[in-house]
PyMOL Python script that loads the backbone (N, CA, C, O; Angstrom):
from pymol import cmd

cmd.read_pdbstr("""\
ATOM      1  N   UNK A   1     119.357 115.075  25.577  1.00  0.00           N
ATOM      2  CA  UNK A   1     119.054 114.756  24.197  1.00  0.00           C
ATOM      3  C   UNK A   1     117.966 113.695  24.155  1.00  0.00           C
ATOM      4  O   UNK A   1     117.658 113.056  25.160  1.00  0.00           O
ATOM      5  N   UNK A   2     117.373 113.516  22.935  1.00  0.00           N
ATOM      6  CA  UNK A   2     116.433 112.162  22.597  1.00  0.00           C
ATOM      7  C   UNK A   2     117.179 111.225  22.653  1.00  0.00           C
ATOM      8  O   UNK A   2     118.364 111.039  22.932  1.00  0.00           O
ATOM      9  N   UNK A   3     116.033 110.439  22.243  1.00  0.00           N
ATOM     10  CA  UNK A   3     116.483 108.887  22.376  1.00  0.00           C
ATOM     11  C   UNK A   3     117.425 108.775  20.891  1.00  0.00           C
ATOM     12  O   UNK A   3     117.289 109.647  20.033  1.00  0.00           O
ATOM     13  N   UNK A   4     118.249 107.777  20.723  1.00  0.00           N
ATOM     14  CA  UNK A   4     119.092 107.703  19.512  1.00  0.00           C
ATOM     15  C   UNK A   4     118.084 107.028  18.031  1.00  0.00           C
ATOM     16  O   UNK A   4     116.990 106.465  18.065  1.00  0.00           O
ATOM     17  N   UNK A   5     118.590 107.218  17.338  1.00  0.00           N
ATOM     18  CA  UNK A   5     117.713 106.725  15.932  1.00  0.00           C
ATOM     19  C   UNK A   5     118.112 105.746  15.515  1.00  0.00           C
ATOM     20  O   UNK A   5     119.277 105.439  15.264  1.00  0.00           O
ATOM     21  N   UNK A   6     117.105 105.115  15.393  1.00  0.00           N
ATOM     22  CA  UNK A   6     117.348 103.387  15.146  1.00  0.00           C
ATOM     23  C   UNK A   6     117.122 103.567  13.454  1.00  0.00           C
ATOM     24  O   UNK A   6     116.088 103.951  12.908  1.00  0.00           O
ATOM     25  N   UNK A   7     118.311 103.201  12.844  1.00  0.00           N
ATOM     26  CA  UNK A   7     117.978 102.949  10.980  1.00  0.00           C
ATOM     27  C   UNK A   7     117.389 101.986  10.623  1.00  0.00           C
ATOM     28  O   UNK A   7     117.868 100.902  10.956  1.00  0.00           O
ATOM     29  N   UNK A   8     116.400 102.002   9.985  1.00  0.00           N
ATOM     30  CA  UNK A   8     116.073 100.411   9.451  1.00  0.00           C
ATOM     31  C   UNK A   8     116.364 100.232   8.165  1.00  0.00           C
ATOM     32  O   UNK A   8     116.166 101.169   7.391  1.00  0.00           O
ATOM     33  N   UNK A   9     116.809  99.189   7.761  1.00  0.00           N
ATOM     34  CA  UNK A   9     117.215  98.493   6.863  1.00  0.00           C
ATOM     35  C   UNK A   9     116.678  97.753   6.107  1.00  0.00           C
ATOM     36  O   UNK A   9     116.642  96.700   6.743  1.00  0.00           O
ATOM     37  N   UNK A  10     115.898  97.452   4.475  1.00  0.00           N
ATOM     38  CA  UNK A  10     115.204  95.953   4.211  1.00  0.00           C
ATOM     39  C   UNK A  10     116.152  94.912   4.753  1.00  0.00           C
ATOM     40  O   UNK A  10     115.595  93.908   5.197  1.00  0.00           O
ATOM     41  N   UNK A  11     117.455  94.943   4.807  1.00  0.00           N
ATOM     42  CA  UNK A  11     118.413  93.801   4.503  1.00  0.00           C
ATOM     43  C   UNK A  11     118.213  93.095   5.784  1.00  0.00           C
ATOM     44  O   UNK A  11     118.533  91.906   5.815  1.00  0.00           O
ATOM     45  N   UNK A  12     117.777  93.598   6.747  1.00  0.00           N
ATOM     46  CA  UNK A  12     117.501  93.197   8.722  1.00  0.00           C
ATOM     47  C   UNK A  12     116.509  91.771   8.236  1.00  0.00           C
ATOM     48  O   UNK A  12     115.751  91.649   7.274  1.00  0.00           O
ATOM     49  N   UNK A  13     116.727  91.186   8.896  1.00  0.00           N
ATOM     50  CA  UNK A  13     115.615  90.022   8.628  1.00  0.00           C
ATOM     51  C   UNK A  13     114.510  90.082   9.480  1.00  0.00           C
ATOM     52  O   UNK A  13     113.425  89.569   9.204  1.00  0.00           O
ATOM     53  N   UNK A  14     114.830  90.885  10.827  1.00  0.00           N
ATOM     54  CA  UNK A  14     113.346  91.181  11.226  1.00  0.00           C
ATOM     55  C   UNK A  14     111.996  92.043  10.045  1.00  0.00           C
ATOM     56  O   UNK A  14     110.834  91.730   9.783  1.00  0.00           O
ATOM     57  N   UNK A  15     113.050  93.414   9.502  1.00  0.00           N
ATOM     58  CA  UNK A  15     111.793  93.868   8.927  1.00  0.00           C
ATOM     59  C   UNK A  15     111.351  93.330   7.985  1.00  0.00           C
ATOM     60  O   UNK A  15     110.486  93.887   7.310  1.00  0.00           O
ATOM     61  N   UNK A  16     111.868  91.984   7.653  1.00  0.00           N
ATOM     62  CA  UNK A  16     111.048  91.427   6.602  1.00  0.00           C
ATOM     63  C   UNK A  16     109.617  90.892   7.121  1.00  0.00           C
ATOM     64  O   UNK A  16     108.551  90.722   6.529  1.00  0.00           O
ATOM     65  N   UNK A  17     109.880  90.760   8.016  1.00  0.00           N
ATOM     66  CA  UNK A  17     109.007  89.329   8.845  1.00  0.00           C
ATOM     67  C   UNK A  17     107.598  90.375   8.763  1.00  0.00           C
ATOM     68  O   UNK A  17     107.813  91.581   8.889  1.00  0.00           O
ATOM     69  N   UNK A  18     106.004  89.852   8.529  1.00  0.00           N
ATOM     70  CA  UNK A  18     105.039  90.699   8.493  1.00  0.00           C
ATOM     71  C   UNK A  18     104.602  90.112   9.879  1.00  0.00           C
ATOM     72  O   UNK A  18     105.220  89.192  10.416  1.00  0.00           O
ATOM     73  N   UNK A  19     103.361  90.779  10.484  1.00  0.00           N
ATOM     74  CA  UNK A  19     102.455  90.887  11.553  1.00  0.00           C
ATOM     75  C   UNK A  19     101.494  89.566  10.759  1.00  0.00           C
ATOM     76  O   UNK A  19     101.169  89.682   9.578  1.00  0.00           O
ATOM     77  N   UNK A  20     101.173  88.527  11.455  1.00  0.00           N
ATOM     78  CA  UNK A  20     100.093  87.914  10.854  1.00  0.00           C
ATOM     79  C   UNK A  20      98.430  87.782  10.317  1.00  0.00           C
ATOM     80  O   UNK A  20      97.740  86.972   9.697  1.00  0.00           O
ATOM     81  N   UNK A  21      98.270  89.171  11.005  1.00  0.00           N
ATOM     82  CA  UNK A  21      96.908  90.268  10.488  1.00  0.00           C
ATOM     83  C   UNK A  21      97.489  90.890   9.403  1.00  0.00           C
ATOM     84  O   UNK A  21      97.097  90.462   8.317  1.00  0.00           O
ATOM     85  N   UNK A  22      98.171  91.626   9.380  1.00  0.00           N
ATOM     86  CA  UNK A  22      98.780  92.277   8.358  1.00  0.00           C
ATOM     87  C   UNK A  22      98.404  91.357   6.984  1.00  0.00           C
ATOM     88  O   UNK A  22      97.400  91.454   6.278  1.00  0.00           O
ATOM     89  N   UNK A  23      99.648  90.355   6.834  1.00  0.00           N
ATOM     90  CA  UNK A  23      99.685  89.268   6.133  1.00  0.00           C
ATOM     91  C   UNK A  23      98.250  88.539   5.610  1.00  0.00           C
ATOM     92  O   UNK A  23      98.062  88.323   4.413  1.00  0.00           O
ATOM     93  N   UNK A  24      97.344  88.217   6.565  1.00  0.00           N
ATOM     94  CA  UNK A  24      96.273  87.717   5.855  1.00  0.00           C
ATOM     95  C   UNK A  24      95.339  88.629   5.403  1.00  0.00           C
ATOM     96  O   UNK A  24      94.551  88.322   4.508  1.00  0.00           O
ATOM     97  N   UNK A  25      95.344  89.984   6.055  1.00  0.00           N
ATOM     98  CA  UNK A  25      94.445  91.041   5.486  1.00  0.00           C
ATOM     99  C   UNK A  25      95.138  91.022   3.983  1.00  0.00           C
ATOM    100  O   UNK A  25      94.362  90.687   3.088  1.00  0.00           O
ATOM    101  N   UNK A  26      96.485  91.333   3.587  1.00  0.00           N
ATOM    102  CA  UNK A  26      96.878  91.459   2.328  1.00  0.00           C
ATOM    103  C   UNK A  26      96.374  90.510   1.222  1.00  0.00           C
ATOM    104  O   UNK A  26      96.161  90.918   0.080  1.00  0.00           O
ATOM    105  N   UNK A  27      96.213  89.389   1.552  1.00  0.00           N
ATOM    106  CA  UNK A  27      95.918  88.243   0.842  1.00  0.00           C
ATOM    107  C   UNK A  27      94.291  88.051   0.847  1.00  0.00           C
ATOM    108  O   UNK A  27      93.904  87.036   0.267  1.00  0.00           O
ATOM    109  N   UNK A  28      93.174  88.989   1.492  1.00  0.00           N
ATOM    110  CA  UNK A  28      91.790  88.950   1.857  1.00  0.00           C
ATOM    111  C   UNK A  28      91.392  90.320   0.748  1.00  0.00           C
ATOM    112  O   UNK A  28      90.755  91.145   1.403  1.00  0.00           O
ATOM    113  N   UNK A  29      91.554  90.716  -0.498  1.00  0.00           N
ATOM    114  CA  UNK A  29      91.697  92.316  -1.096  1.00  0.00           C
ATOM    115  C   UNK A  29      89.996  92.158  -1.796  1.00  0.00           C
ATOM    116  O   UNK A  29      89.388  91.139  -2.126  1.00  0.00           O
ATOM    117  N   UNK A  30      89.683  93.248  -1.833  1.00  0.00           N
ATOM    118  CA  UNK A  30      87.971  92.911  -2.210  1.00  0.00           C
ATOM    119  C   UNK A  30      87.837  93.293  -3.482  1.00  0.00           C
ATOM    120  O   UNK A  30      86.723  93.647  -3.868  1.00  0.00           O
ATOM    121  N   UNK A  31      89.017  93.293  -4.424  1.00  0.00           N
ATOM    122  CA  UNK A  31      88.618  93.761  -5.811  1.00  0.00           C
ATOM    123  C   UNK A  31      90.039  93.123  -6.587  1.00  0.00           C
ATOM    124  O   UNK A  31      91.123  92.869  -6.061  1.00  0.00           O
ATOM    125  N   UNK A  32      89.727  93.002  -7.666  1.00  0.00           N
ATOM    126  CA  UNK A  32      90.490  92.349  -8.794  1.00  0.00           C
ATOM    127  C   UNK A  32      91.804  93.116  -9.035  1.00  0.00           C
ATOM    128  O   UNK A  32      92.016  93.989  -9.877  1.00  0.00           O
ATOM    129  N   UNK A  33      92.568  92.644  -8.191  1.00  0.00           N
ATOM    130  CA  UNK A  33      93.974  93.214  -8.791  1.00  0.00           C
ATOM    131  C   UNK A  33      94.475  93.382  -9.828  1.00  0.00           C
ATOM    132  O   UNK A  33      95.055  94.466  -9.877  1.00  0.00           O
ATOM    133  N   UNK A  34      94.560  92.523 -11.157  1.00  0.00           N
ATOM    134  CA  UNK A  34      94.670  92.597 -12.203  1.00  0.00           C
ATOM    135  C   UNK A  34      93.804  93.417 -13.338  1.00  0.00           C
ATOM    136  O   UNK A  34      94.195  93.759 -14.454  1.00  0.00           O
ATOM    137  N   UNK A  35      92.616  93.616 -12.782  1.00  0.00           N
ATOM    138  CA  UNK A  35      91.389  94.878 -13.006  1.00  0.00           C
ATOM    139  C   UNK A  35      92.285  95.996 -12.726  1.00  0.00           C
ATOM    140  O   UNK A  35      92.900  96.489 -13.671  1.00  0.00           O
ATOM    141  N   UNK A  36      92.420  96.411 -11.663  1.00  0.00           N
ATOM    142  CA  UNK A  36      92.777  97.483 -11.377  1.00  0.00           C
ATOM    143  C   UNK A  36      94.004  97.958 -11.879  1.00  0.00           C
ATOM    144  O   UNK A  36      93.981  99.153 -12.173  1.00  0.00           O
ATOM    145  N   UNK A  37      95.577  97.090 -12.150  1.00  0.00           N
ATOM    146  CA  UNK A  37      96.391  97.568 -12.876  1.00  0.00           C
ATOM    147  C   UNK A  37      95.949  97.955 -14.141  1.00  0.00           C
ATOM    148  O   UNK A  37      96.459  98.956 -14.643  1.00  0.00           O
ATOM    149  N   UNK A  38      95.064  97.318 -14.760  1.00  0.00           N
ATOM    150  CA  UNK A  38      94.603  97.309 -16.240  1.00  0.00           C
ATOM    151  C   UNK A  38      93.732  98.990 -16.174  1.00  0.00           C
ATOM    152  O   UNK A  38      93.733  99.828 -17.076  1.00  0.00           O
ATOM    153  N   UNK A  39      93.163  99.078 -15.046  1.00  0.00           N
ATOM    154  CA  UNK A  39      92.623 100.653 -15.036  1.00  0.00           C
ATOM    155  C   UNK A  39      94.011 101.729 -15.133  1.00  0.00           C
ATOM    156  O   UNK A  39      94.241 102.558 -16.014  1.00  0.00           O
ATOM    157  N   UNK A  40      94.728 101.443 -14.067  1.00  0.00           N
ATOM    158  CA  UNK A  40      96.329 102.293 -13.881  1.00  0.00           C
ATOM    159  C   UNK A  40      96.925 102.357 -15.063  1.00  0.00           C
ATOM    160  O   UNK A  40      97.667 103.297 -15.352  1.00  0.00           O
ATOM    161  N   UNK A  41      96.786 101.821 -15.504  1.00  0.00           N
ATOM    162  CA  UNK A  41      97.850 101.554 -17.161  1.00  0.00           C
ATOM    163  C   UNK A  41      96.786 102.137 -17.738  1.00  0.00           C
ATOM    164  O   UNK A  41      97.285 103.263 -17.734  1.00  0.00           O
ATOM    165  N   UNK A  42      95.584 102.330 -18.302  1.00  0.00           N
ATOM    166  CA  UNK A  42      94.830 103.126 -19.384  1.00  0.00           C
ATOM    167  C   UNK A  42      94.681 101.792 -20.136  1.00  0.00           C
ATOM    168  O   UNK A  42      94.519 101.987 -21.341  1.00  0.00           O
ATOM    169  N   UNK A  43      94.689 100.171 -19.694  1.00  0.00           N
ATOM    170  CA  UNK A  43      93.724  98.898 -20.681  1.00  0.00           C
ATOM    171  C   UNK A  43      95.080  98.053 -20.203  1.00  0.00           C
ATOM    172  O   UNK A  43      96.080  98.277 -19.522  1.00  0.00           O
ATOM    173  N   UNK A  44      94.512  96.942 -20.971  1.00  0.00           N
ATOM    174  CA  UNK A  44      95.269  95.227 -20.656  1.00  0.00           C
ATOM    175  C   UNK A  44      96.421  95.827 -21.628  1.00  0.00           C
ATOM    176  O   UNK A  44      97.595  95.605 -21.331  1.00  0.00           O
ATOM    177  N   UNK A  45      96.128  96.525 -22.695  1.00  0.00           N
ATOM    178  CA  UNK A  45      97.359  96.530 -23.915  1.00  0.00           C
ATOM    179  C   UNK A  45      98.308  97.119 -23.248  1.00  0.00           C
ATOM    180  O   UNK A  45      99.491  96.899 -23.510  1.00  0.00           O
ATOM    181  N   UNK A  46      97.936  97.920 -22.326  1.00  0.00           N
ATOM    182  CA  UNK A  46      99.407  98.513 -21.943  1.00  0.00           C
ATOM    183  C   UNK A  46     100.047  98.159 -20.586  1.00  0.00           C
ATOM    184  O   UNK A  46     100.985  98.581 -19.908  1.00  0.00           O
ATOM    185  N   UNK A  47      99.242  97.325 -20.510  1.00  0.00           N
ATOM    186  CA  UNK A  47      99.917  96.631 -19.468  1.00  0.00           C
ATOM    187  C   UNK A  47     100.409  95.622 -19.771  1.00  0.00           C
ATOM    188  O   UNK A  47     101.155  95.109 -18.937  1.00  0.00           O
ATOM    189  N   UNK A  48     100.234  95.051 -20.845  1.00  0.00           N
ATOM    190  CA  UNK A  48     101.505  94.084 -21.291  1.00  0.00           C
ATOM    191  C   UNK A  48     102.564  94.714 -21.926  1.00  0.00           C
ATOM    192  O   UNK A  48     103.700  94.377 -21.592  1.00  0.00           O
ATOM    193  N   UNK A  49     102.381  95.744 -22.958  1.00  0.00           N
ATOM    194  CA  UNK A  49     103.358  96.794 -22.789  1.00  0.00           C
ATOM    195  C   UNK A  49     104.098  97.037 -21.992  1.00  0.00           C
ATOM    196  O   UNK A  49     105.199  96.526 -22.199  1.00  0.00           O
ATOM    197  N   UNK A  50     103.985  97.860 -20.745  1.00  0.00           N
ATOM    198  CA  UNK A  50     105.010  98.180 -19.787  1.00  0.00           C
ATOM    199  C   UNK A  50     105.079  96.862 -18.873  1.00  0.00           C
ATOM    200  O   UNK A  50     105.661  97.037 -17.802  1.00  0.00           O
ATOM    201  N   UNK A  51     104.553  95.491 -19.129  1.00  0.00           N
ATOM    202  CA  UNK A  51     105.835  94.457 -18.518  1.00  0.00           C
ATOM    203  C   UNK A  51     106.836  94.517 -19.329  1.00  0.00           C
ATOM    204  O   UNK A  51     108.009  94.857 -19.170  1.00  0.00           O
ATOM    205  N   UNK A  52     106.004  94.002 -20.578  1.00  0.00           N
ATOM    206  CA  UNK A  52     107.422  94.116 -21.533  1.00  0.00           C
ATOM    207  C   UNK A  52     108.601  94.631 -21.395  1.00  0.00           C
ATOM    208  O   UNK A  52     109.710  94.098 -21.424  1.00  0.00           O
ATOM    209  N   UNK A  53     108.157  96.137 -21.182  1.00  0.00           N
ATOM    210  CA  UNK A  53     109.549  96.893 -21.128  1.00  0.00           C
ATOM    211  C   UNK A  53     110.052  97.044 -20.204  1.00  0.00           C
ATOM    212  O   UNK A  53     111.129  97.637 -20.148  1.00  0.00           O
ATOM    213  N   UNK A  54     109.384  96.512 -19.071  1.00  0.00           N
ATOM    214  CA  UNK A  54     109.985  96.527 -17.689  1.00  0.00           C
ATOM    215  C   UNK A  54     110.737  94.965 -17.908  1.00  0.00           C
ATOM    216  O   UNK A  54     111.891  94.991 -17.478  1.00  0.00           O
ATOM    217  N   UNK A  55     110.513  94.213 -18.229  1.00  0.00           N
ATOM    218  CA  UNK A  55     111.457  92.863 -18.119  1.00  0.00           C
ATOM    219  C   UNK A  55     112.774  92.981 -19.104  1.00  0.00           C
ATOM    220  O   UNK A  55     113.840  92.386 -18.946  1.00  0.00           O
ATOM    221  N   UNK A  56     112.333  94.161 -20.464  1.00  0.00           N
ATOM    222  CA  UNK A  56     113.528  94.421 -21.126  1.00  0.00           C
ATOM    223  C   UNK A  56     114.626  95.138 -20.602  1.00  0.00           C
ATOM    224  O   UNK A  56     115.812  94.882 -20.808  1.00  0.00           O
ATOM    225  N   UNK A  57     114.125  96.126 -19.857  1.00  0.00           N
ATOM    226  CA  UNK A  57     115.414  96.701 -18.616  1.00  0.00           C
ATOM    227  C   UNK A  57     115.830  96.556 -17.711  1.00  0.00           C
ATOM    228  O   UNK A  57     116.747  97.263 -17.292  1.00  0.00           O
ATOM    229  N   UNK A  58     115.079  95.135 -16.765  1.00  0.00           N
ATOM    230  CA  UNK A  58     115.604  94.895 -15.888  1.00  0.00           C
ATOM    231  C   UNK A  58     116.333  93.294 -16.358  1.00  0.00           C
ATOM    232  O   UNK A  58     116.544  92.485 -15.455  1.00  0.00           O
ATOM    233  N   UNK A  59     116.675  92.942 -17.764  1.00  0.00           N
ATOM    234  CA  UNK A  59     117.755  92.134 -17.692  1.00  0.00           C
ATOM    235  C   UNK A  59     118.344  92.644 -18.737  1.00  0.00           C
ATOM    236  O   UNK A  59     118.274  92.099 -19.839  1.00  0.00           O
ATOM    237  N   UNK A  60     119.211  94.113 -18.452  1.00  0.00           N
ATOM    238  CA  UNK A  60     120.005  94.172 -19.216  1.00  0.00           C
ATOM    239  C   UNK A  60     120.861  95.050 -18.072  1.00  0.00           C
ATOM    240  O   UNK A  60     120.527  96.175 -17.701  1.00  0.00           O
ATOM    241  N   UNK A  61     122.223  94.190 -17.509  1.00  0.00           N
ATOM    242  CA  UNK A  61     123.058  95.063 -16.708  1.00  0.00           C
ATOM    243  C   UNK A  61     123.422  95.934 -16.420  1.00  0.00           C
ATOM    244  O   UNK A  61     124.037  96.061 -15.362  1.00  0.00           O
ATOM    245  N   UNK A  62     123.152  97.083 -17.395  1.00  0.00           N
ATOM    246  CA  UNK A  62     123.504  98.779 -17.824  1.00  0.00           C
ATOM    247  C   UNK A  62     122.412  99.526 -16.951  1.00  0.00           C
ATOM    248  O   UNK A  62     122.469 100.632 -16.414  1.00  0.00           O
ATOM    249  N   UNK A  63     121.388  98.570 -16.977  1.00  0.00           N
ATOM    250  CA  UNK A  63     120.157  99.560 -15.740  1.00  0.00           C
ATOM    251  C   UNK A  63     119.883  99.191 -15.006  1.00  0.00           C
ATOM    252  O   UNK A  63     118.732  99.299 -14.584  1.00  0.00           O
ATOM    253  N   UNK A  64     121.034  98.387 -14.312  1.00  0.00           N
ATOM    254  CA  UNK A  64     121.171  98.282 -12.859  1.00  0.00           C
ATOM    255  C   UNK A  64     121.095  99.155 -11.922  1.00  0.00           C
ATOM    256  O   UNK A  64     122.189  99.717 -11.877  1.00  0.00           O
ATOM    257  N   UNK A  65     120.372  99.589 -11.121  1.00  0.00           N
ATOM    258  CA  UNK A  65     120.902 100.658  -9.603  1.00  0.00           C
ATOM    259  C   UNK A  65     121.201 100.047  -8.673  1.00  0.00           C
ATOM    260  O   UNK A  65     121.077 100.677  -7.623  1.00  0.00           O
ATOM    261  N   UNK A  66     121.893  98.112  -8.495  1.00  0.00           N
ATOM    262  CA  UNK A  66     122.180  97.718  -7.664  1.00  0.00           C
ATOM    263  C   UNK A  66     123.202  98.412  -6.555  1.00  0.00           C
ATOM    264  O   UNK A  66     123.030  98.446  -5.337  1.00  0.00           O
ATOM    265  N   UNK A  67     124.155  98.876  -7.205  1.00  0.00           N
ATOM    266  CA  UNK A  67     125.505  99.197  -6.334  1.00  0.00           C
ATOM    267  C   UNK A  67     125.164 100.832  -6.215  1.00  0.00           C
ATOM    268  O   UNK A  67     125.972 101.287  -5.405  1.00  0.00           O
ATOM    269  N   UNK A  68     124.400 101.753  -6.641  1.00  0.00           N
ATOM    270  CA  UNK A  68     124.376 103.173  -6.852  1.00  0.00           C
ATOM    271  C   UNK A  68     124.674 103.674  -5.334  1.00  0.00           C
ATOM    272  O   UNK A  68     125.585 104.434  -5.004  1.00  0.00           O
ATOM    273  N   UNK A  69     123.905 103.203  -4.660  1.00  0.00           N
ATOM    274  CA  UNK A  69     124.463 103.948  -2.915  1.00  0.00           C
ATOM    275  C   UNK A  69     125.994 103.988  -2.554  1.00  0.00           C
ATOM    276  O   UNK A  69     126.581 104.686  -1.727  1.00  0.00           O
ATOM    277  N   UNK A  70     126.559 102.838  -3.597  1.00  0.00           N
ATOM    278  CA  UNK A  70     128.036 102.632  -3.143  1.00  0.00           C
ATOM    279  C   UNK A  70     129.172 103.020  -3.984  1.00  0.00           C
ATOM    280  O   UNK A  70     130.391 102.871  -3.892  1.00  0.00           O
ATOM    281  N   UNK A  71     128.176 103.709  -5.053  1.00  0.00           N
ATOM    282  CA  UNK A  71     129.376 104.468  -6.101  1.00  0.00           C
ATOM    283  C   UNK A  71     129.250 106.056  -5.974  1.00  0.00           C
ATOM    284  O   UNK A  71     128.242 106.706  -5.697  1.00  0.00           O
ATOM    285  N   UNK A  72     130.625 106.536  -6.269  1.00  0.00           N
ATOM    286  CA  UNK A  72     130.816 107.879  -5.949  1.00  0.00           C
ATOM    287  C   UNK A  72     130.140 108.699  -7.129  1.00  0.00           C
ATOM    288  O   UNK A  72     129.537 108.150  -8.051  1.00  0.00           O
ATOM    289  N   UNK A  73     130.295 109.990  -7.007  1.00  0.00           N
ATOM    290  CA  UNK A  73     129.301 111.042  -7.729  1.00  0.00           C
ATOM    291  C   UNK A  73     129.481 110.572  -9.505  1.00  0.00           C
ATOM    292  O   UNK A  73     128.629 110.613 -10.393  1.00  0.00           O
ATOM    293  N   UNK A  74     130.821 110.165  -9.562  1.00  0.00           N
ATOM    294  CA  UNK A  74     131.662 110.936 -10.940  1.00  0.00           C
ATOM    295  C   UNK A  74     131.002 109.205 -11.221  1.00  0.00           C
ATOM    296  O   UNK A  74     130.547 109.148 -12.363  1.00  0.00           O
ATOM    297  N   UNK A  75     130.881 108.061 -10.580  1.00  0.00           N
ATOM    298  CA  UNK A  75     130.866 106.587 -10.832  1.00  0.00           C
ATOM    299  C   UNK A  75     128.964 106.699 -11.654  1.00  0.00           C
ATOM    300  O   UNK A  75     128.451 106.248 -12.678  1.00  0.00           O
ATOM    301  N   UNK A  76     128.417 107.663 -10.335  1.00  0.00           N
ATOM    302  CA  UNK A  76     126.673 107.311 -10.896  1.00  0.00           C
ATOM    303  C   UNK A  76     126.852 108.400 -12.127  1.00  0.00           C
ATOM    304  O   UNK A  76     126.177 107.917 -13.035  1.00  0.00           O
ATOM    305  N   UNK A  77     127.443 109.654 -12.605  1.00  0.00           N
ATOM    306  CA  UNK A  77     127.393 109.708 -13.848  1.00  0.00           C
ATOM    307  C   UNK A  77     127.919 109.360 -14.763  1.00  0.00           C
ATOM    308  O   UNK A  77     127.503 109.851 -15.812  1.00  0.00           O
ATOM    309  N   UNK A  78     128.872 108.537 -14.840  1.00  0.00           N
ATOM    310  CA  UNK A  78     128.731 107.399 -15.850  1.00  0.00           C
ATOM    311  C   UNK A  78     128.179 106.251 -15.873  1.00  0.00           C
ATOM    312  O   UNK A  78     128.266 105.515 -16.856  1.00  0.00           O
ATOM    313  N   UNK A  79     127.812 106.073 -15.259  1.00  0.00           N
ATOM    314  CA  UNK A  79     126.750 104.791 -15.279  1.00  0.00           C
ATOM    315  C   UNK A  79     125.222 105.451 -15.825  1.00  0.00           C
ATOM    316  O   UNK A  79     124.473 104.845 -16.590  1.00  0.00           O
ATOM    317  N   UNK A  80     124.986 106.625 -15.335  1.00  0.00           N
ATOM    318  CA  UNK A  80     124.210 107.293 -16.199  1.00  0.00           C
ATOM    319  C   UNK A  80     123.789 107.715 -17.278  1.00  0.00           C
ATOM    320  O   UNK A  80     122.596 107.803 -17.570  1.00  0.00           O
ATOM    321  N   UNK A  81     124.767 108.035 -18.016  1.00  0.00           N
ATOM    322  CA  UNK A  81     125.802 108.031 -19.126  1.00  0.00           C
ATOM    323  C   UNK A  81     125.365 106.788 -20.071  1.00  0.00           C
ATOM    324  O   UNK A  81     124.639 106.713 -21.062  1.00  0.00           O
ATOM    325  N   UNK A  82     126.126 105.841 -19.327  1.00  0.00           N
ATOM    326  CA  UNK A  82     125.950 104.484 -19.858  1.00  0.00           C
ATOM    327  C   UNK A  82     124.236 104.265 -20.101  1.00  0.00           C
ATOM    328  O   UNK A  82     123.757 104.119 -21.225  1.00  0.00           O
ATOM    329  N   UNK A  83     123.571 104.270 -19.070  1.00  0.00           N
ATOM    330  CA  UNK A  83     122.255 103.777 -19.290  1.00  0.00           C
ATOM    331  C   UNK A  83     121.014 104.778 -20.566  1.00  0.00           C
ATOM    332  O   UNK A  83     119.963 104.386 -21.072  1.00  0.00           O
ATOM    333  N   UNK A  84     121.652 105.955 -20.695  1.00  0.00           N
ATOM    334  CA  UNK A  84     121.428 107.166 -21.493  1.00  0.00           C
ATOM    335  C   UNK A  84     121.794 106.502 -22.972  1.00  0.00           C
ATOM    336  O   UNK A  84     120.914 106.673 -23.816  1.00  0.00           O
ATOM    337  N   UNK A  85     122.738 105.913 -23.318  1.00  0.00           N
ATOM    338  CA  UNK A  85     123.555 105.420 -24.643  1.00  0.00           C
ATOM    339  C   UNK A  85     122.579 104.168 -24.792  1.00  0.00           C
ATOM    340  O   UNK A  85     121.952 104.220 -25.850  1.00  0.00           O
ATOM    341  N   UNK A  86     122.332 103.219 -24.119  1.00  0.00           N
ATOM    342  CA  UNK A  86     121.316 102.171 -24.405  1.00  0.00           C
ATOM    343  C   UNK A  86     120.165 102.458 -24.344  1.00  0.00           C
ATOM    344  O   UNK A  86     119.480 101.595 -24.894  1.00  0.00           O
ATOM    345  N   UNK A  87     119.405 103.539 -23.801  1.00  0.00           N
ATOM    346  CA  UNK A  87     118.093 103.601 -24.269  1.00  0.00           C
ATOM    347  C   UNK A  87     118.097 104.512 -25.832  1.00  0.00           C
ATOM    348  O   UNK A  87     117.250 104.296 -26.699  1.00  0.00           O
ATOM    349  N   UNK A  88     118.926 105.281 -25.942  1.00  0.00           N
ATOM    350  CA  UNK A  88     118.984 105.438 -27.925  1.00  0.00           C
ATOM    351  C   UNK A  88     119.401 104.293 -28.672  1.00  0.00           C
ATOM    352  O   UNK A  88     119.628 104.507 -29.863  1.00  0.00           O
ATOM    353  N   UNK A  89     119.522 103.377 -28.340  1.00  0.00           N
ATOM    354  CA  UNK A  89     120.146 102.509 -29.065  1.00  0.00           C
ATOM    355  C   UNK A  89     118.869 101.456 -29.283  1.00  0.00           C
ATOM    356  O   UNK A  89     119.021 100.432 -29.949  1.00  0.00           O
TER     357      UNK A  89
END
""", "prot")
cmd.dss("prot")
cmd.show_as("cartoon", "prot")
cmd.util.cbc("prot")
cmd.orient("prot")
């Protein structure tokens, strides 16, 4: 047989750790990041837009997917459920 399969995990504290090329190339970028979301979004307006609504759903507990790997089938459709009832609301 092969060799065995190594899982990786974010939660490992190695794979957090970056390469220090890596790391300063990321921080060296040759164009305006904030330009460029503002292109991705279709202007600045909607990109304050979808923070907006991204900060409105991620503090409201109902649209959590924290625990989803650890709830059973019948658990993620109601929680589905649930998150379905607060966005009509």
């Amino acid at each position: 047989m092969g060799s065995p399969v190594h899982r990786v995990s974010l939660g490992d504290t190695w794979s957090r750790q970056m390469h220090p090329d890596m790391e300063s190339e990321r921080y060296m970028q040759s164009f305006d990041v904030e330009r460029l979301t503002n292109i991705l979004d279709g202007g600045a307006q909607n990109t304050a837009l979808r923070r907006k609504v991204e900060s409105i759903i991620h503090s409201y507990p109902e649209f959590s997917r924290k625990d989803n790997y650890f709830m059973t089938q019948n658990e993620r459709y109601k929680a589905a459920m649930r998150r379905a009832f607060h966005i009509r609301l």
